[in-house]
Biopython code that builds the backbone (N, CA, C, O; Angstrom):
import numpy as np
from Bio.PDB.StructureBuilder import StructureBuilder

atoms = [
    (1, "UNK", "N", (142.672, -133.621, 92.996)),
    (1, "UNK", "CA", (141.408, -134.315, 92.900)),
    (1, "UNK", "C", (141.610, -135.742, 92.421)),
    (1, "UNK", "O", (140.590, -136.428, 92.354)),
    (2, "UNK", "N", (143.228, -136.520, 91.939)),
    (2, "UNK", "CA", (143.146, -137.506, 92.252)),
    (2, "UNK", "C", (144.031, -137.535, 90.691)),
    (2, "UNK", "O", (144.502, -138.625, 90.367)),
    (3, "UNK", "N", (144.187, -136.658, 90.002)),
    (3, "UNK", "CA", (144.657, -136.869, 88.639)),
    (3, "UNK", "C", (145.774, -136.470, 88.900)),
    (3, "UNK", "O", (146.152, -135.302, 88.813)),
    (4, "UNK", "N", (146.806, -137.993, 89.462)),
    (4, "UNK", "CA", (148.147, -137.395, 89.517)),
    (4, "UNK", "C", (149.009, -137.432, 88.791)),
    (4, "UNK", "O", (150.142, -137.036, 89.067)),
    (5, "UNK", "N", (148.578, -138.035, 87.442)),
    (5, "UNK", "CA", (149.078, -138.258, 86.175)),
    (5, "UNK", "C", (149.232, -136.487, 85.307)),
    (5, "UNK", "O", (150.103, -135.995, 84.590)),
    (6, "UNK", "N", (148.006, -136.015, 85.805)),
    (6, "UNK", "CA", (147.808, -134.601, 85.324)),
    (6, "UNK", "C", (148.909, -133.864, 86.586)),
    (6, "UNK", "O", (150.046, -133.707, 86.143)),
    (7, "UNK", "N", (148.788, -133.568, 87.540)),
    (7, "UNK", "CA", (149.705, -133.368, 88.542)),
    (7, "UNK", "C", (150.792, -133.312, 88.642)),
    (7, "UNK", "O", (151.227, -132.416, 89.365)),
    (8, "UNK", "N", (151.948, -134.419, 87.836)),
    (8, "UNK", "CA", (152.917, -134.928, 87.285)),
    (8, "UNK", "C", (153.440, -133.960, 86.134)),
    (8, "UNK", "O", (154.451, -133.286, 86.328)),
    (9, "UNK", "N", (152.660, -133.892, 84.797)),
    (9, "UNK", "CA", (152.313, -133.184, 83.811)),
    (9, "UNK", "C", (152.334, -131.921, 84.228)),
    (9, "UNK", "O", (152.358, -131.416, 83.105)),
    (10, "UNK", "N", (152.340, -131.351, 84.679)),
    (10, "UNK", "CA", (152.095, -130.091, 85.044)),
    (10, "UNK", "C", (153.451, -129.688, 86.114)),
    (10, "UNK", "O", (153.761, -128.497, 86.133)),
    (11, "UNK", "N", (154.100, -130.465, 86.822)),
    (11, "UNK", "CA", (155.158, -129.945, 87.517)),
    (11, "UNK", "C", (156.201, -130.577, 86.292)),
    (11, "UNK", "O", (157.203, -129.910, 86.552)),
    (12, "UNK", "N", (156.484, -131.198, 85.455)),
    (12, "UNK", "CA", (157.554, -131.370, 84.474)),
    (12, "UNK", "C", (157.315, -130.025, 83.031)),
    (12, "UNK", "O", (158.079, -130.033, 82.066)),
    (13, "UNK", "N", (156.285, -129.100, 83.145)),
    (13, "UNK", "CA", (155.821, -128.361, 82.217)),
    (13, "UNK", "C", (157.317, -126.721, 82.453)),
    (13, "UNK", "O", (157.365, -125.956, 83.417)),
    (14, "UNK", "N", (158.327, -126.711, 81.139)),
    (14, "UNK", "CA", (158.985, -125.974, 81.209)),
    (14, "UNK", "C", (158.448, -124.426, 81.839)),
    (14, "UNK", "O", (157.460, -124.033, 81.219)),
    (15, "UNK", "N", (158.817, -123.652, 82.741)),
    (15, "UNK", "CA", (158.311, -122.220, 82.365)),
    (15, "UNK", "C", (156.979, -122.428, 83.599)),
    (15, "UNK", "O", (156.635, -121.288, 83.910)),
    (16, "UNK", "N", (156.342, -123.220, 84.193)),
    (16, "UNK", "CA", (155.385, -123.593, 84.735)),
    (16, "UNK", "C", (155.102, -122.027, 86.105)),
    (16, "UNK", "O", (155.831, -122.049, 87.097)),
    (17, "UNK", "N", (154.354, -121.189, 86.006)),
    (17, "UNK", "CA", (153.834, -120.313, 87.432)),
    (17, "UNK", "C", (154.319, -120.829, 88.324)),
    (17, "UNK", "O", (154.339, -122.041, 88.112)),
    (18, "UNK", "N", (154.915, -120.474, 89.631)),
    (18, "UNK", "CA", (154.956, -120.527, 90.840)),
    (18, "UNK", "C", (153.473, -119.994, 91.667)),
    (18, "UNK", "O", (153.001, -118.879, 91.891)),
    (19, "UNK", "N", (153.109, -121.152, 91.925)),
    (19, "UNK", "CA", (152.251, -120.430, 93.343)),
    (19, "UNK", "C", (152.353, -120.208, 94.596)),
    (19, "UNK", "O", (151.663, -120.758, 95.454)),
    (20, "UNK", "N", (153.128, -119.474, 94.772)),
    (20, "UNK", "CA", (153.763, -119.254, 96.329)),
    (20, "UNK", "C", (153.051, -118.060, 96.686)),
    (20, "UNK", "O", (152.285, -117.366, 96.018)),
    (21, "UNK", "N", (153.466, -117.953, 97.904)),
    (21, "UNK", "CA", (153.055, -116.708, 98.228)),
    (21, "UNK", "C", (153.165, -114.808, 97.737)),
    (21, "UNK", "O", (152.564, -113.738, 97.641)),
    (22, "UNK", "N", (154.880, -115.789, 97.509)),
    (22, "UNK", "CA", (155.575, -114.191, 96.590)),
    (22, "UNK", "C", (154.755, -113.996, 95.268)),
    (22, "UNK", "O", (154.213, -112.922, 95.006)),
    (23, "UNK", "N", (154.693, -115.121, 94.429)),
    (23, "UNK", "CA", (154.252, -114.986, 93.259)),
    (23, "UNK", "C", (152.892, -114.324, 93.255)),
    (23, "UNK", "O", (152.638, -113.650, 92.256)),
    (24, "UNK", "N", (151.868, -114.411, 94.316)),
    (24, "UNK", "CA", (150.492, -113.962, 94.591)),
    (24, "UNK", "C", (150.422, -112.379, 94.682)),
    (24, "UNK", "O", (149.660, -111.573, 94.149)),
    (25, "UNK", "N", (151.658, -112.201, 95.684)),
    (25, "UNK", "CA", (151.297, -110.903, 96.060)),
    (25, "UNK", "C", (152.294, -110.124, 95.094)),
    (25, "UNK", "O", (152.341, -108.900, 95.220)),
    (26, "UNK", "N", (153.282, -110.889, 93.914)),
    (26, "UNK", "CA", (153.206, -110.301, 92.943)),
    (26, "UNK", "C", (152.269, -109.853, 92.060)),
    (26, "UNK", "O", (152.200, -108.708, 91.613)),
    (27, "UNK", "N", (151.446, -110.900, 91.781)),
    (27, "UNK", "CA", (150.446, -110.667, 90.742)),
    (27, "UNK", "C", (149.356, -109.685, 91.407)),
    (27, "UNK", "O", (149.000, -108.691, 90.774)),
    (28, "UNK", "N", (148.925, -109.908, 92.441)),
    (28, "UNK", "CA", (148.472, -108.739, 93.254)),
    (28, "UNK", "C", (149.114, -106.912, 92.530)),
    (28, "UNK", "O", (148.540, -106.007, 91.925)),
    (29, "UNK", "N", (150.140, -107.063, 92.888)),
    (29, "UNK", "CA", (151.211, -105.843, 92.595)),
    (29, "UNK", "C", (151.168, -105.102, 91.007)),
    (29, "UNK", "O", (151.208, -103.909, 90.707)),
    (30, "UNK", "N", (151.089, -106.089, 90.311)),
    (30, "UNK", "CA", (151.158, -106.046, 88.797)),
    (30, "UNK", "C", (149.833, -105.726, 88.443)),
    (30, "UNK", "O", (149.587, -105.227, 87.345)),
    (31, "UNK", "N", (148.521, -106.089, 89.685)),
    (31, "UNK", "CA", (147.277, -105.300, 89.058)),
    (31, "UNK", "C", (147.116, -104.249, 90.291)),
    (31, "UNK", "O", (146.060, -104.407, 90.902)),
    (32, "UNK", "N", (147.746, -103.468, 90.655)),
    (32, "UNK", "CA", (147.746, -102.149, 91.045)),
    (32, "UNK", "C", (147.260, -101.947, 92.692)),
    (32, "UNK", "O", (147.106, -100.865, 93.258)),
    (33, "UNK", "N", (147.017, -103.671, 93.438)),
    (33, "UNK", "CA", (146.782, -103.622, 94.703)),
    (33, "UNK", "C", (148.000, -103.532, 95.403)),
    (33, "UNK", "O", (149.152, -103.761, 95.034)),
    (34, "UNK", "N", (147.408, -103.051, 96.784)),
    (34, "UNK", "CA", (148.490, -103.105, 98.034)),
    (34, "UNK", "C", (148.362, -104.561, 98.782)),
    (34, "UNK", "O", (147.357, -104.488, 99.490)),
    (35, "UNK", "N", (148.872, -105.644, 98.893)),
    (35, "UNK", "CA", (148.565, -106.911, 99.629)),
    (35, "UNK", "C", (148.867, -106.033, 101.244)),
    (35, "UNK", "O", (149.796, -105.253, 101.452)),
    (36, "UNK", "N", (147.628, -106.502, 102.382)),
    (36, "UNK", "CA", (147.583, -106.125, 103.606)),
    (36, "UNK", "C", (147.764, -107.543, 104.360)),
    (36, "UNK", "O", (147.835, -107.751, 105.571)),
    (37, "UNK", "N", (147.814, -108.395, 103.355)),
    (37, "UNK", "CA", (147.901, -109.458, 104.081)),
    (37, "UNK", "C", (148.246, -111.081, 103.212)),
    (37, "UNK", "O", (147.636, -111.439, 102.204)),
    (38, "UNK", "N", (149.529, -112.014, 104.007)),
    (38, "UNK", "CA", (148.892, -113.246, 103.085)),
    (38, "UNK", "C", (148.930, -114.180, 104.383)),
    (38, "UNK", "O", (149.867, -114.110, 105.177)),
    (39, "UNK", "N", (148.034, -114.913, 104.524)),
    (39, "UNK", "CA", (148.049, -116.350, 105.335)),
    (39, "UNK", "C", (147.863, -117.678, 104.832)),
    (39, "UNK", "O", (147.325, -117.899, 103.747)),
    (40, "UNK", "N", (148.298, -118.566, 105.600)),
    (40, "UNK", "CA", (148.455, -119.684, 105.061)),
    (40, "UNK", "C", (146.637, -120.257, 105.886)),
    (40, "UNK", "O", (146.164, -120.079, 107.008)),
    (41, "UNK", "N", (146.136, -120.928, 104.696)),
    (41, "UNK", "CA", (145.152, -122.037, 105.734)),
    (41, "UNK", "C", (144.887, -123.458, 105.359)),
    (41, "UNK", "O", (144.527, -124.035, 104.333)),
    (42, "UNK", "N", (145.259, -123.869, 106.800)),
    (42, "UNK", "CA", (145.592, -125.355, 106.511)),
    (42, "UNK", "C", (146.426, -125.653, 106.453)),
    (42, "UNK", "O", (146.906, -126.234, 105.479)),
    (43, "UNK", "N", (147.121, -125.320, 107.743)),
    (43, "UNK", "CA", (148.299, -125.879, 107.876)),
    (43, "UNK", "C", (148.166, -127.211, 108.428)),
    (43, "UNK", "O", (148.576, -128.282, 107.981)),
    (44, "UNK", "N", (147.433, -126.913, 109.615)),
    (44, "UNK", "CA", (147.543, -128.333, 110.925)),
    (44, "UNK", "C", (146.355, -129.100, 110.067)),
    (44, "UNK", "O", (146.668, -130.192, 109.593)),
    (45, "UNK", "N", (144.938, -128.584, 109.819)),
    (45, "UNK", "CA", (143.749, -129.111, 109.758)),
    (45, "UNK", "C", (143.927, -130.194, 108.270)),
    (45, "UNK", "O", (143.214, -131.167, 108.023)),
    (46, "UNK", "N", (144.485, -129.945, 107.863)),
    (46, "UNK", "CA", (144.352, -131.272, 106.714)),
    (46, "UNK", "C", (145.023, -132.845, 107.507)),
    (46, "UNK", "O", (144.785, -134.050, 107.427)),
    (47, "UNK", "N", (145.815, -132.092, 108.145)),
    (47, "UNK", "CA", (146.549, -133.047, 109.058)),
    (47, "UNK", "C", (146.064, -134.386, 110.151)),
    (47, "UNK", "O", (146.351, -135.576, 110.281)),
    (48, "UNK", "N", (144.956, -133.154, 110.966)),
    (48, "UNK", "CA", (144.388, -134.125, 112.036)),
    (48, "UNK", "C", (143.159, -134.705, 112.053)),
    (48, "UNK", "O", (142.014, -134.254, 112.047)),
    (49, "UNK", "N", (143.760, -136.108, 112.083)),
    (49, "UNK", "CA", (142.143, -137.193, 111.894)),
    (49, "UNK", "C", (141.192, -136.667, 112.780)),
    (49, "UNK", "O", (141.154, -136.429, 113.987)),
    (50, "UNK", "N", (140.153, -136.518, 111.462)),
    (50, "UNK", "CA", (138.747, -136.267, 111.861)),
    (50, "UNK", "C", (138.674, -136.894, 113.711)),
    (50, "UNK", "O", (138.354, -136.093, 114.589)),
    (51, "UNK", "N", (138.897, -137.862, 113.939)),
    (51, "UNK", "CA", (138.353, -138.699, 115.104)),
    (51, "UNK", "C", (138.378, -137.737, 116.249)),
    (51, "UNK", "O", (137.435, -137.342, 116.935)),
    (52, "UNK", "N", (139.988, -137.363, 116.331)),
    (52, "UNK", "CA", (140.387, -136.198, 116.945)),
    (52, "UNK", "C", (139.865, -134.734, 117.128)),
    (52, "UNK", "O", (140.223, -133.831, 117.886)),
    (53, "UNK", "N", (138.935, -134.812, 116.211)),
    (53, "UNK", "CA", (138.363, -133.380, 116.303)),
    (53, "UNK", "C", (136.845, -133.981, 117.192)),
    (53, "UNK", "O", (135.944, -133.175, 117.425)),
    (54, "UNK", "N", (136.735, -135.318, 117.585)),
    (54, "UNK", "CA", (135.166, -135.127, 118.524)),
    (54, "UNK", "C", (136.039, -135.030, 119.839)),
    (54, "UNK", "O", (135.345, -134.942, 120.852)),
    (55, "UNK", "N", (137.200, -135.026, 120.019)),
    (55, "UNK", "CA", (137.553, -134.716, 121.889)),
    (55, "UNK", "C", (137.101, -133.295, 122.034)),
    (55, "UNK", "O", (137.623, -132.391, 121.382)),
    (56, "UNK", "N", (136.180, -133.109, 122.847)),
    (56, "UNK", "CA", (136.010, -131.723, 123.760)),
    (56, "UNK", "C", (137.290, -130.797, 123.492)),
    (56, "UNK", "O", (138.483, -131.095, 123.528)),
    (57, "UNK", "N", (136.628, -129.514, 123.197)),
    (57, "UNK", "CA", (137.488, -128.810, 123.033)),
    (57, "UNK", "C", (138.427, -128.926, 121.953)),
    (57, "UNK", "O", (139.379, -128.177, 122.173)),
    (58, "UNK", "N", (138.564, -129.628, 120.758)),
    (58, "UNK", "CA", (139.520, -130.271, 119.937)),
    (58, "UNK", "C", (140.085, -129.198, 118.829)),
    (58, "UNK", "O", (141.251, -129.034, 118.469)),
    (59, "UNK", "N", (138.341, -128.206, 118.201)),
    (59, "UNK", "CA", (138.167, -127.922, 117.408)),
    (59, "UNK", "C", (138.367, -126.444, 117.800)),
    (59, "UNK", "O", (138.397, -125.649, 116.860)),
    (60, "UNK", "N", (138.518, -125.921, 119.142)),
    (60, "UNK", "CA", (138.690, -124.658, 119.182)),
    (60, "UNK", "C", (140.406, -124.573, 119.669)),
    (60, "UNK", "O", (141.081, -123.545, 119.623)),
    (61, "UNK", "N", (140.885, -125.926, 120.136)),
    (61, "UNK", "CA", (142.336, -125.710, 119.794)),
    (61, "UNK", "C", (142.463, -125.633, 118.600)),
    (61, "UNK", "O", (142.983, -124.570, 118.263)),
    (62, "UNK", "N", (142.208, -126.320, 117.767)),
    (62, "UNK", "CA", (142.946, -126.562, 115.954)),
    (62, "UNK", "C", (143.000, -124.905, 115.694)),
    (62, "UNK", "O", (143.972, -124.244, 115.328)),
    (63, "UNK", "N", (141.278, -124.327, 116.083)),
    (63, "UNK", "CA", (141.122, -123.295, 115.659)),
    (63, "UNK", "C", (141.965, -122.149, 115.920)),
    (63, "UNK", "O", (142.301, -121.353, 115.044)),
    (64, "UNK", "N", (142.434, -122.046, 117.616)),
    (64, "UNK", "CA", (143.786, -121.378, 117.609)),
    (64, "UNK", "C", (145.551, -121.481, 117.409)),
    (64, "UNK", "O", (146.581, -120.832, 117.587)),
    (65, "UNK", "N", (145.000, -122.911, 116.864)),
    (65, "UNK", "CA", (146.738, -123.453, 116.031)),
    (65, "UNK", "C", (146.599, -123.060, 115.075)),
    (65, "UNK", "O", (147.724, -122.713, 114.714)),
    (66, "UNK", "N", (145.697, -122.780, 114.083)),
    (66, "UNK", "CA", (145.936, -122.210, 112.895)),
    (66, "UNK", "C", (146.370, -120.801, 112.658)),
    (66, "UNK", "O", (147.246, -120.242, 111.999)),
    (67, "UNK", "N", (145.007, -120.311, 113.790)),
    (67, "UNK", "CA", (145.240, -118.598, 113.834)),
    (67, "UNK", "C", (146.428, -118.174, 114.233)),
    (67, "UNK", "O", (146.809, -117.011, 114.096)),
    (68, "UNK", "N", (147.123, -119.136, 114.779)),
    (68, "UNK", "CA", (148.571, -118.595, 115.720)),
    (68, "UNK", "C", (149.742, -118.664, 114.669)),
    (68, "UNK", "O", (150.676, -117.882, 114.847)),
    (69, "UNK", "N", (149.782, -119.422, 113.715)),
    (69, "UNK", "CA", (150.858, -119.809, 112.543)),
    (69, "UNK", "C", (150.337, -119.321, 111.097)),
    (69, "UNK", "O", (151.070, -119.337, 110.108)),
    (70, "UNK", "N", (149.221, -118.958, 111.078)),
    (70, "UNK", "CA", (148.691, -118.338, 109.668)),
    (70, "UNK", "C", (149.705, -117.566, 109.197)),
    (70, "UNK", "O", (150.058, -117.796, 108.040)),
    (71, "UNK", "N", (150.218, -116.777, 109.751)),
    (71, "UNK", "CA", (150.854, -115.371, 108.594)),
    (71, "UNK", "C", (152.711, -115.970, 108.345)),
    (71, "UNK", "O", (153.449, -115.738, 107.387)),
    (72, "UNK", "N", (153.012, -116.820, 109.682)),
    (72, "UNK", "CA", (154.650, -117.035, 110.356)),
    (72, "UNK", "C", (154.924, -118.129, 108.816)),
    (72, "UNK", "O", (154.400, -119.116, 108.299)),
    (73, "UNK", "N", (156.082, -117.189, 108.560)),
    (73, "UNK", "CA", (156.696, -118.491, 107.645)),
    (73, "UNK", "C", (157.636, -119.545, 108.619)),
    (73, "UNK", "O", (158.032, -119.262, 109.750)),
    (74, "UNK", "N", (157.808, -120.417, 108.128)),
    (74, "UNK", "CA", (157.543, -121.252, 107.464)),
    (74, "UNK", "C", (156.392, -121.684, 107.095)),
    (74, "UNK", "O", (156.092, -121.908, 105.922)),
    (75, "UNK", "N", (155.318, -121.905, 108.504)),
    (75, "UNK", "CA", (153.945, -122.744, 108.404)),
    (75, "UNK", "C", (153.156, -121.883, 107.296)),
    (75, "UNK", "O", (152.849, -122.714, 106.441)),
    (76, "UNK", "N", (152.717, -120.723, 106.926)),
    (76, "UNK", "CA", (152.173, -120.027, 105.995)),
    (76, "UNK", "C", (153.095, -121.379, 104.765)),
    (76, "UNK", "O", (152.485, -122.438, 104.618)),
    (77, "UNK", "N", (153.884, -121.285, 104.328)),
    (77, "UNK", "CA", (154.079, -121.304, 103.446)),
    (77, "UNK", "C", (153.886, -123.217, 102.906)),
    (77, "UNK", "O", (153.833, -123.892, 101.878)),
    (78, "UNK", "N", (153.861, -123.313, 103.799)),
    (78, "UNK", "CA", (153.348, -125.486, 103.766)),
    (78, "UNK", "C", (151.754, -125.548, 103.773)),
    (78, "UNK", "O", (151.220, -126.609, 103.450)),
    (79, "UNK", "N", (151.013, -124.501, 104.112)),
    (79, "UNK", "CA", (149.650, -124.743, 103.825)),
    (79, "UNK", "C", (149.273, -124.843, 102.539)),
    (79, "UNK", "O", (149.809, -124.336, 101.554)),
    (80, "UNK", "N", (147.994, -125.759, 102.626)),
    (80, "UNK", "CA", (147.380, -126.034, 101.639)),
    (80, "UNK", "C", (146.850, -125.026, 100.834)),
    (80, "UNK", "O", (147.014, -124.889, 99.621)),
    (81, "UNK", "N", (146.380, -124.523, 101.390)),
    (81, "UNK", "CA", (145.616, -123.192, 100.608)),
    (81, "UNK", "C", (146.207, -122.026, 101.430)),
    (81, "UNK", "O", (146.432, -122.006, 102.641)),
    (82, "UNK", "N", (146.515, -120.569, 100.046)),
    (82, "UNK", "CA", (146.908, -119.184, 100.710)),
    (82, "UNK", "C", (145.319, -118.493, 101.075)),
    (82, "UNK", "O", (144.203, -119.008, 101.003)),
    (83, "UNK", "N", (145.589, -117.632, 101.333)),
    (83, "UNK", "CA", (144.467, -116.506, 101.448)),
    (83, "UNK", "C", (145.136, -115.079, 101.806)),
    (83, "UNK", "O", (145.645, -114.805, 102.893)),
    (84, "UNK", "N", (145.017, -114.016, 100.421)),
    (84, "UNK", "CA", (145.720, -112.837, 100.371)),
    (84, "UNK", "C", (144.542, -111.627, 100.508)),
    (84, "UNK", "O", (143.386, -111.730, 100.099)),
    (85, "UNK", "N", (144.948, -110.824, 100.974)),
    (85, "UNK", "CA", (143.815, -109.242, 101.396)),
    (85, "UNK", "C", (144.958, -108.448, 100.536)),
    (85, "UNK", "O", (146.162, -108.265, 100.717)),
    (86, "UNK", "N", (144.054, -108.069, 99.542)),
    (86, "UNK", "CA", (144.732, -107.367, 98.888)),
    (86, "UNK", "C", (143.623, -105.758, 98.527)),
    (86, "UNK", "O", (142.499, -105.971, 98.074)),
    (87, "UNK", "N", (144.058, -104.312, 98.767)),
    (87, "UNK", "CA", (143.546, -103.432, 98.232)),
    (87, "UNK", "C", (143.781, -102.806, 97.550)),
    (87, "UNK", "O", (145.000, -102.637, 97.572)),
    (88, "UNK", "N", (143.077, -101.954, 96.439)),
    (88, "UNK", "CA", (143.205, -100.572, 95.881)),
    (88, "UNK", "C", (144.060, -99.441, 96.476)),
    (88, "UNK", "O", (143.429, -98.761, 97.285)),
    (89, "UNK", "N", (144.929, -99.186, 96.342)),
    (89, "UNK", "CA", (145.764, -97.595, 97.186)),
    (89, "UNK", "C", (144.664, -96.515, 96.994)),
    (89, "UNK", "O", (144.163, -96.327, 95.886)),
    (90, "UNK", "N", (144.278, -95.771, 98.153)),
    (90, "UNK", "CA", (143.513, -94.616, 98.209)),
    (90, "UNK", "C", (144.550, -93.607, 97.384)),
    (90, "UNK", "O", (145.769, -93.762, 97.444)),
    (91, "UNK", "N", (143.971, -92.648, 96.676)),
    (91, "UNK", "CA", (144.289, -91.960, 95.388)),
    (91, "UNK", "C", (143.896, -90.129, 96.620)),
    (91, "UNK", "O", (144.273, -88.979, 96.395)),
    (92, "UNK", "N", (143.110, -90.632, 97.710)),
    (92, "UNK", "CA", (143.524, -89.286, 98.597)),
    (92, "UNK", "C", (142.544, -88.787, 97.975)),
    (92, "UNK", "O", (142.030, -88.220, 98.940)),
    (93, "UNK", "N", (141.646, -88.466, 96.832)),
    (93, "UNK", "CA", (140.579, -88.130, 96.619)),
    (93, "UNK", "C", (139.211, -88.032, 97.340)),
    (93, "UNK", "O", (138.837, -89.183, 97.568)),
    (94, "UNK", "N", (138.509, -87.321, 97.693)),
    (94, "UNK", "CA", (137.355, -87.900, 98.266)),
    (94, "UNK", "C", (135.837, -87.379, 97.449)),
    (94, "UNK", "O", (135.819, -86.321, 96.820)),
    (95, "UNK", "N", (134.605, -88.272, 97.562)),
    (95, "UNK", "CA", (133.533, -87.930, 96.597)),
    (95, "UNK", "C", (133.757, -86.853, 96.278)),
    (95, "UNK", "O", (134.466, -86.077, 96.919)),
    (96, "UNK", "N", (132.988, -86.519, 94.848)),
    (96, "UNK", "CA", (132.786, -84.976, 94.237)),
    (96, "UNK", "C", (132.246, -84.373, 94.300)),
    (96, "UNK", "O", (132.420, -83.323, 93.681)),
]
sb = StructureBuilder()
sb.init_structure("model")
sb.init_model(0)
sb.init_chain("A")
sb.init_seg("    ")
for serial, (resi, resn, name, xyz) in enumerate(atoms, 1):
    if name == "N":
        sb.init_residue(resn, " ", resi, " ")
    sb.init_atom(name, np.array(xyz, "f"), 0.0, 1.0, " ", f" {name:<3s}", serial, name[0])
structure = sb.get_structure()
């Protein structure tokens, strides 16, 4: 948001979290979910000038460049933002 002084501060901080993907669907793990999924979003779209998105058709390519590289590392892993599906393990129980 522009505080790269704070930004700075924070990657020289000993011991500092990883936010990667592994680290997510660790912490996922450590509270008792199954991750079904992690994708990356935003890979291409932070990328391409707005201008580019008024050509016809612009926005439903981007839309299947993303969907096509979401999960594939490398590109998952250069996006801006993750997005993880993570569930509860069924316990095989059913109502009482």
């Amino acid at each position: 948001a522009g505080d790269l002084t704070g930004a700075l501060s924070a990657l020289s901080r000993p011991n500092r979290p990883a936010l990667d993907a592994e680290a997510l669907a660790g912490q996922c793990a450590a509270a008792g979910l199954q991750v079904q999924s992690v994708e990356g979003l935003g890979v291409f779209t932070d990328l391409v000038p707005g201008i580019e998105l008024d050509r016809p058709g612009a926005l439903a390519a981007l839309f299947e460049l993303e969907s096509a590289v979401a999960a594939q590392p490398p590109y998952r892993d250069i996006a801006s933002r993750l997005h993880v599906q993570a569930r509860r393990p069924e316990t095989g129980q059913g109502p009482g």
